[in-house]
C-alpha positions in Angstrom: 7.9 -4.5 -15.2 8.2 -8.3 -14.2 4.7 -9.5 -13.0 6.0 -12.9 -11.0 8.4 -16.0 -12.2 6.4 -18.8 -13.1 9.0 -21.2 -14.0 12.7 -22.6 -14.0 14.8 -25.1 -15.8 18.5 -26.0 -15.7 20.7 -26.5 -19.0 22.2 -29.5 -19.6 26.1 -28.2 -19.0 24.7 -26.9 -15.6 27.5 -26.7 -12.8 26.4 -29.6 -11.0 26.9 -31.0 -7.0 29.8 -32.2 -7.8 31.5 -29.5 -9.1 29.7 -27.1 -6.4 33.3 -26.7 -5.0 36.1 -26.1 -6.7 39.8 -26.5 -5.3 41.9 -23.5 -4.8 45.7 -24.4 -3.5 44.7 -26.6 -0.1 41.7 -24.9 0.6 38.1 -25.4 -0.5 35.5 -22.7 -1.6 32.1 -22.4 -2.8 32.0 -22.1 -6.2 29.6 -18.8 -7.3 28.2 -18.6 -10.5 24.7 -18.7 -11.9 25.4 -20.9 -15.0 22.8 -22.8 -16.5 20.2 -21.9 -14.8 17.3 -19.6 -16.6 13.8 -18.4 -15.9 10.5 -18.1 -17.2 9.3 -14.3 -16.4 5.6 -13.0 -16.8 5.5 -9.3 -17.5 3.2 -7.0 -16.7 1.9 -7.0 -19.9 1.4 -10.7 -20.2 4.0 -11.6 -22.2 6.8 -14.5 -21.1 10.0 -15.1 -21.9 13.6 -17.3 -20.6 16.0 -15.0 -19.2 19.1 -16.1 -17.3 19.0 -16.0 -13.7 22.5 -13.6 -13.3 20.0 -11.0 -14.6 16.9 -11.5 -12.8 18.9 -11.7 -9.6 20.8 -8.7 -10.0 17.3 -6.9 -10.7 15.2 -9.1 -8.4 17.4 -10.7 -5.4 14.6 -11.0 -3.2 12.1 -12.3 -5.2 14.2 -15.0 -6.5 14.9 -16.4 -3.4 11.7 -16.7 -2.1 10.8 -18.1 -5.4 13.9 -20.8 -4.8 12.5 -21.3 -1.4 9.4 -22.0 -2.7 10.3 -24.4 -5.1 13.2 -26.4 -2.9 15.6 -25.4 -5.0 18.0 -23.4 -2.6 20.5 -26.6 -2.3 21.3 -25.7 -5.9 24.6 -24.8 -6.7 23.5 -21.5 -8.5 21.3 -20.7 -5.5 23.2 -21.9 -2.2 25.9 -19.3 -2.5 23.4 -16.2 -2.2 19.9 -17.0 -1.0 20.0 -17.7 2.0 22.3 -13.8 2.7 19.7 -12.3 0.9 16.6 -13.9 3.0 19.1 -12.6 6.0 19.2 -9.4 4.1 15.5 -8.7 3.6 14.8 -10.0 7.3 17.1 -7.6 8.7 15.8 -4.4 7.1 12.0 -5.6 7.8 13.3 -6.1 11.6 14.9 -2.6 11.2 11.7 -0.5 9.8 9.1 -2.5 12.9 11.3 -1.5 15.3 11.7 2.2 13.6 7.3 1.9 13.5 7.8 1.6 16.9 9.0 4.7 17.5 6.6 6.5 15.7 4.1 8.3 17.8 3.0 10.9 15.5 1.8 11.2 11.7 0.5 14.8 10.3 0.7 16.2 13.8 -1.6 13.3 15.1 -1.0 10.9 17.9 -0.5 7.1 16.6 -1.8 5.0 18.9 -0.1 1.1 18.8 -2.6 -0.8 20.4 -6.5 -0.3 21.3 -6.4 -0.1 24.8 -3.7 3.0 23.9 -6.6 4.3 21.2 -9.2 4.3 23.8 -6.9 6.6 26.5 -6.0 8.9 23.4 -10.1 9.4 23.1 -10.8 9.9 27.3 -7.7 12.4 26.6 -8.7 14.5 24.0 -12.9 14.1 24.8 -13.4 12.5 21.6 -14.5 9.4 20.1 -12.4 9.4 16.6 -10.3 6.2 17.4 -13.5 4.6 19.2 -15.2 4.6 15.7 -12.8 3.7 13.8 -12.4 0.4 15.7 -15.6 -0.4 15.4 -16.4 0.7 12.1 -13.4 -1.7 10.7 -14.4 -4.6 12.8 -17.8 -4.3 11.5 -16.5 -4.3 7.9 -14.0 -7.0 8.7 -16.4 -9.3 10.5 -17.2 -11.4 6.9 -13.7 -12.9 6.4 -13.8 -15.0 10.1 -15.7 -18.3 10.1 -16.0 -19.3 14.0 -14.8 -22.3 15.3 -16.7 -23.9 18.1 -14.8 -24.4 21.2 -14.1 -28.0 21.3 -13.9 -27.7 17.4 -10.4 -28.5 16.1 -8.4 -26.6 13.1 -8.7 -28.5 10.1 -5.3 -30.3 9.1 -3.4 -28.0 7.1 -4.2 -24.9 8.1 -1.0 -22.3 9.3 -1.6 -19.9 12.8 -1.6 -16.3 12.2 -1.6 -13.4 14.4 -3.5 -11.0 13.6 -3.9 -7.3 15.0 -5.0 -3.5 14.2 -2.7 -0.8 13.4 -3.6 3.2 13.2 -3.1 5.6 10.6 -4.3 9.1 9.4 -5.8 9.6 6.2 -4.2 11.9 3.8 -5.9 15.2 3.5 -8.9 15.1 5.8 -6.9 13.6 8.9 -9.6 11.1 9.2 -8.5 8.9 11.7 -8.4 4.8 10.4 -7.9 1.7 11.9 -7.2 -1.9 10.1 -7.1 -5.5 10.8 -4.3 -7.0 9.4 -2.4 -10.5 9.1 0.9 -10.7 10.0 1.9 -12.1 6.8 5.3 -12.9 8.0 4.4 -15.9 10.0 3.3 -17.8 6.8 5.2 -19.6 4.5 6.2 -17.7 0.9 4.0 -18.0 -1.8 4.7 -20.3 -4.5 4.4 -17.2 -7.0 5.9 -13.8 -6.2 2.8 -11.3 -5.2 2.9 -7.7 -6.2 0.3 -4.9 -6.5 0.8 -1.5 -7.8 -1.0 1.6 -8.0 -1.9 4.3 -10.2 0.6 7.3 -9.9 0.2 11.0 -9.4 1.3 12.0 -12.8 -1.6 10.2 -14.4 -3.6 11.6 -12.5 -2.6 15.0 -13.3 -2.5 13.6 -17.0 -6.3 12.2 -17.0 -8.0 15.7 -15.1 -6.4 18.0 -18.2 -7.8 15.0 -20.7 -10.8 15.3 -19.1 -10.9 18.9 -19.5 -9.2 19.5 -23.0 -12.2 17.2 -23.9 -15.6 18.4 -22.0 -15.8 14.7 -20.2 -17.0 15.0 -16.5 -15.4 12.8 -13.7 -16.7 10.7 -11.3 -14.7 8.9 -7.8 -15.3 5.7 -6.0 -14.5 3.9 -2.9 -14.8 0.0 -3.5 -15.7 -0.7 0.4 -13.3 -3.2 1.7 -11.5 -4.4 -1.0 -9.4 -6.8 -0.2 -12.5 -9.0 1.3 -13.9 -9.2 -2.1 -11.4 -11.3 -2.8 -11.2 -15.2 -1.2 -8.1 -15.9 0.9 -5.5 -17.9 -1.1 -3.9 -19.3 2.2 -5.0 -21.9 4.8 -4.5 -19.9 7.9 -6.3 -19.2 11.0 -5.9 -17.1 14.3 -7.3 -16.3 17.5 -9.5 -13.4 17.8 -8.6 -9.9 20.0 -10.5 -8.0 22.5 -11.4 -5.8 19.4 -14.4 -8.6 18.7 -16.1 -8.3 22.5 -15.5 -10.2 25.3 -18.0 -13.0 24.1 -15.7 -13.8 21.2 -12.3 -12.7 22.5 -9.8 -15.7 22.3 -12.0 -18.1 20.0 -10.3 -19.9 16.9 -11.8 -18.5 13.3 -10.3 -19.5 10.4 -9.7 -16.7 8.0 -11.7 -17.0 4.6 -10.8 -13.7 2.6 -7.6 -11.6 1.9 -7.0 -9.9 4.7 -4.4 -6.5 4.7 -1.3 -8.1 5.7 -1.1 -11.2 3.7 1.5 -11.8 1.3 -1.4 -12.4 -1.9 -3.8 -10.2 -0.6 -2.8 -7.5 -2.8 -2.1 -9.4 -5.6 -5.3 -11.7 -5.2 -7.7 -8.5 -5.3 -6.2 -6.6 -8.0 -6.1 -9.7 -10.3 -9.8 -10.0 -9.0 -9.8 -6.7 -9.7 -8.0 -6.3 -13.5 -10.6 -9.7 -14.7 -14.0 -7.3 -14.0 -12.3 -4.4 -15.7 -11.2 -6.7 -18.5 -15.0 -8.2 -18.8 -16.2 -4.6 -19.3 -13.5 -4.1 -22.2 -11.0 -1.9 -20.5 -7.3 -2.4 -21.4 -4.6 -1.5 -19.2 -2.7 1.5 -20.0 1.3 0.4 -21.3 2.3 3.5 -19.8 0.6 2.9 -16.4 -0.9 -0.4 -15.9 -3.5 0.9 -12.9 -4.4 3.8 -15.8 -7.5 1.1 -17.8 -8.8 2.6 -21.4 -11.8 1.8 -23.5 -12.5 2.9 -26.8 -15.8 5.2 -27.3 -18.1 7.2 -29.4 -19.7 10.2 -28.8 -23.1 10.5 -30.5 -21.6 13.1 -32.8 -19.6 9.9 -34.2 -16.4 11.8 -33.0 -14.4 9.2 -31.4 -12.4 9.1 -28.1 -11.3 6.9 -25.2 -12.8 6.6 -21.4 -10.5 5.9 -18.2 -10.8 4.6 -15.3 -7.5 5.3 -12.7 -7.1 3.1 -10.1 -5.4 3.1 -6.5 -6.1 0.1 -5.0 -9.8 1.3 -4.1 -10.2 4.4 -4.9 -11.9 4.3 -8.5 -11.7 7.8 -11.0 -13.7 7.2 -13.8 -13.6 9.4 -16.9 -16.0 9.2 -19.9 -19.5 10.7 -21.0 -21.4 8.7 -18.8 -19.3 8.0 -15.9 -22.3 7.1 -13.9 -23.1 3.7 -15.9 -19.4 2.7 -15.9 -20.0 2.9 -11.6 -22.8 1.2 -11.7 -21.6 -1.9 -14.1 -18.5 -2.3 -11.5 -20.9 -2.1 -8.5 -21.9 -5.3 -9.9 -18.9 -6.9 -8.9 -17.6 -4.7 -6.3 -19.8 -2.9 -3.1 -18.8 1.1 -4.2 -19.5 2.8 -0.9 -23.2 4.9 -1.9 -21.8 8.1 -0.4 -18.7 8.0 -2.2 -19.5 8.4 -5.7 -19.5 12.2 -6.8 -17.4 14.6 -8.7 -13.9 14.3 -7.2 -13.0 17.0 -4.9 -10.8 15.0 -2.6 -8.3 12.3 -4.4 -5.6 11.2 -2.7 -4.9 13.6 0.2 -5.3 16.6 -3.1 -8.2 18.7 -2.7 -9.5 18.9 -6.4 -12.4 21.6 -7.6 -13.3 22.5 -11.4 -12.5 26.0 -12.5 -13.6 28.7 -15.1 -10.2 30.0 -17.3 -10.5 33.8 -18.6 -11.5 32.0 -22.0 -14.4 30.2 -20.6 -13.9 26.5 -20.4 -13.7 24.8 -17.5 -10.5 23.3 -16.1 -9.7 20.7 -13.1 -7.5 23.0 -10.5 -6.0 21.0 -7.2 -4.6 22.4 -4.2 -4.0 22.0 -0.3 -5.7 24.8 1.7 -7.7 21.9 3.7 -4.4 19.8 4.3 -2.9 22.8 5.7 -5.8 23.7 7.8 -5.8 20.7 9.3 -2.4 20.2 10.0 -2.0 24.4 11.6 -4.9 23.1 13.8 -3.3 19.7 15.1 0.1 21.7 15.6 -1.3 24.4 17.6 -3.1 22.1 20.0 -0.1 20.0 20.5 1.7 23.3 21.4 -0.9 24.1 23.6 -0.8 20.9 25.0 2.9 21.2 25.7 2.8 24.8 27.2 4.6 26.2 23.9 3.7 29.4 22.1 4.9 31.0 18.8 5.6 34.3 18.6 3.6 36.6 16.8 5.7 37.6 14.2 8.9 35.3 12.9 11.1 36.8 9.8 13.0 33.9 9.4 13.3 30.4 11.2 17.1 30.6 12.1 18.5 33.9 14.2 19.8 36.1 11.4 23.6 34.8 12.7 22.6 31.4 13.2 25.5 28.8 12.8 24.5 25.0 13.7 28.2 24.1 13.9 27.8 26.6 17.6 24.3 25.6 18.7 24.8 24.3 22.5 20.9 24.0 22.8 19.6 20.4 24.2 18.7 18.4 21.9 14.7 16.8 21.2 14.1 13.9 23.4 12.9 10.6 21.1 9.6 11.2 21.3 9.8 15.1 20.3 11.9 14.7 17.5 10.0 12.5 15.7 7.1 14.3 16.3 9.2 16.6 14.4 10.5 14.6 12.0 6.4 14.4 11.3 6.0 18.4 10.3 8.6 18.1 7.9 6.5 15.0 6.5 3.5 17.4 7.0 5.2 20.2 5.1 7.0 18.0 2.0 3.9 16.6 1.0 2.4 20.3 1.3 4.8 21.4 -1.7 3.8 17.7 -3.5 0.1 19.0 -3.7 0.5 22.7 -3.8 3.5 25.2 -4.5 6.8 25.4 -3.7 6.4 28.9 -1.9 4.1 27.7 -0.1 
């Protein structure tokens, strides 16, 4: 629930330098304890209060050491002891989930490329064009946040290098290939307030489609396009610009002027962004969810009820009478992409469709039909690829005698088992939208 620390102070009867160490027989140790020391918490709900700093670092470790950083207040006593193995801490498991993104080659059944010159052989391979467009469909988009230096044009005093570079993924559901441009956040230094941005979860989802039914109100979903470049970078950073901008800008200095993906407040910069517009328009964020946003309303039978609006980071599900003026209102701050605004029947990776009960009414049903088509279809083309074939009828997975303890068969080279390691991923989040017998 804790939003960000926005301040500090130290007691009076504070452990100070001099007693940082303390003797013990002959030798000399650090002395750990947190006394003193408190901090001023914002919660998510807006509210602040002084708690002591044993309890926020036992529920927020890392966050309160890059908020010591920050502030130059590691050499503290209460601080020195444990910040700087916690920074080592954090660094370590970051180091340990790159190098494990390395590995990855595979996501739904998909090939992952890690670089664009690796996107464009993928394409030749498979005769397509999917990676190819989204390259240059995200470099388009991503185009506004770069203001050009000139070459003999110098960076302006202040201003922090950062690379910058695109990654791949596949989109939940559809399989629609994607490609961002992101910062690497990690090369700049922590921000002085802790930046965090959640999203709306699956249960209140569920929870807002049987509102919206148990009440006759019709449902509308929205892409905000690009988010995070409605929202003006809060860092002085620049960085040299890839092959992915053409050879007659390839190598050139920009300097980056909105919130990239990747930066440590980009998030945090366009949902606050973000939460102001919604709070303009006199919606009020949900206690139980805060990415769930509720406005009082009246029907023009006087019967009173309340509109939503879900959100996940840009995907908008608006629920209310009239939908379709809510849209319009937020298009004012926010470019919604034209084709995406239309009853739902795709929300994150769920294929959603209304439904007729035996009793008449109508009823929001979800399943995963299209998920699975699309994931049996990239399956049996890697298979094909690969020379295998499955039989055409299997009773069970495992021999009826099957034991693993005996199994002498060779073991999945790296590159097969995670592809693997991905059709278990493929079939988990199968039973998350559908059935368990599925």
């Amino acid at each position: 629930l804790m939003d960000s620390i926005v301040g500090h102070k130290k007691d009076a009867q504070a452990t100070s330098k001099d007693d940082e160490f303390v003797e013990v027989k002959v030798k000399r140790v650090r002395r750990m304890t947190t006394k003193g020391w408190k901090l001023c918490i914002q919660w998510k709900d807006g509210s602040t209060s002084w708690e002591p700093l044993k309890n926020v670092k036992e529920s927020n470790p890392v966050e309160v050491a890059e908020y010591a950083v920050a502030h130059k207040i590691v050499s503290e006593p209460a601080f020195s002891w444990w910040v700087p193995f916690t920074l080592k801490k954090r660094t370590r498991i970051i180091a340990a989930v790159s190098s494990r993104y390395l590995l990855k080659s595979h996501k739904f059944g998909v090939e992952l490329p890690k670089s664009v010159k690796e996107a464009l052989a993928i394409d030749q391979a498979t005769n397509t064009t999917y990676w190819k467009d989204a390259i240059d469909l995200e470099i388009k988009n991503v185009d506004v946040a770069f203001q050009d230096l000139e070459e003999n044009e110098t960076v302006p005093v202040g201003y922090q290098f950062v690379k910058c570079h695109l990654i791949f993924d596949v989109k939940v559901g559809s399989l629609k290939r994607k490609a961002r441009y992101v910062a690497g956040g990690h090369m700049t230094e922590p921000p002085a307030a802790i930046t965090y941005a959640s999203v709306v979860s699956r249960e209140s989802v569920r929870l807002g489609l049987l509102i919206a039914a148990l009440n006759d109100l019709p449902i509308l979903a929205a892409d905000i396009q690009n988010a995070y470049l409605t929202s003006p970078c809060q860092e002085k950073i620049y960085t040299i610009l890839g092959p992915e901008f053409g050879p007659h800008r390839q190598g050139r200095k920009a300097l980056v002027t909105r919130a990239l993906y990747g930066l440590k407040s980009a998030g945090a910069a366009f949902r606050n962004h973000l939460a102001s517009c919604l709070s303009h328009l006199g919606y009020e964020s949900s206690r139980g969810d805060p990415d769930v946003w509720i406005r009082a309303a009246t029907k023009v039978t006087k019967e009173e009820y309340y509109e939503y609006l879900f959100v996940y980071t840009d995907d908008i599900l608006a629920i209310g009478l009239k939908p379709n003026e809510v849209l319009t209102k937020l298009n004012r701050y926010f470019q919604l992409k034209p084709d995406s605004i239309h009853p739902p029947d795709d929300y994150l990776g769920t294929k959603l469709k209304q439904v007729t009960l035996p009793n008449g009414r109508l009823a929001w049903g979800q399943g995963c039909s299209h998920y699975i088509h699309n994931a049996v279809a990239n399956l049996e083309a890697w298979m094909e690829g690969k020379g295998y074939k499955l039989p055409k009828k299997a009773p069970t997975p495992m021999a009826t005698s099957y034991r693993p303890e005996l199994d002498v068969s060779p073991e999945l080279d790296p590159e097969t088992a995670n592809y693997y390691q991905s059709l278990i991923g493929v079939l988990r989040w199968t039973i998350e939208i559908g059935r368990l017998d599925i």
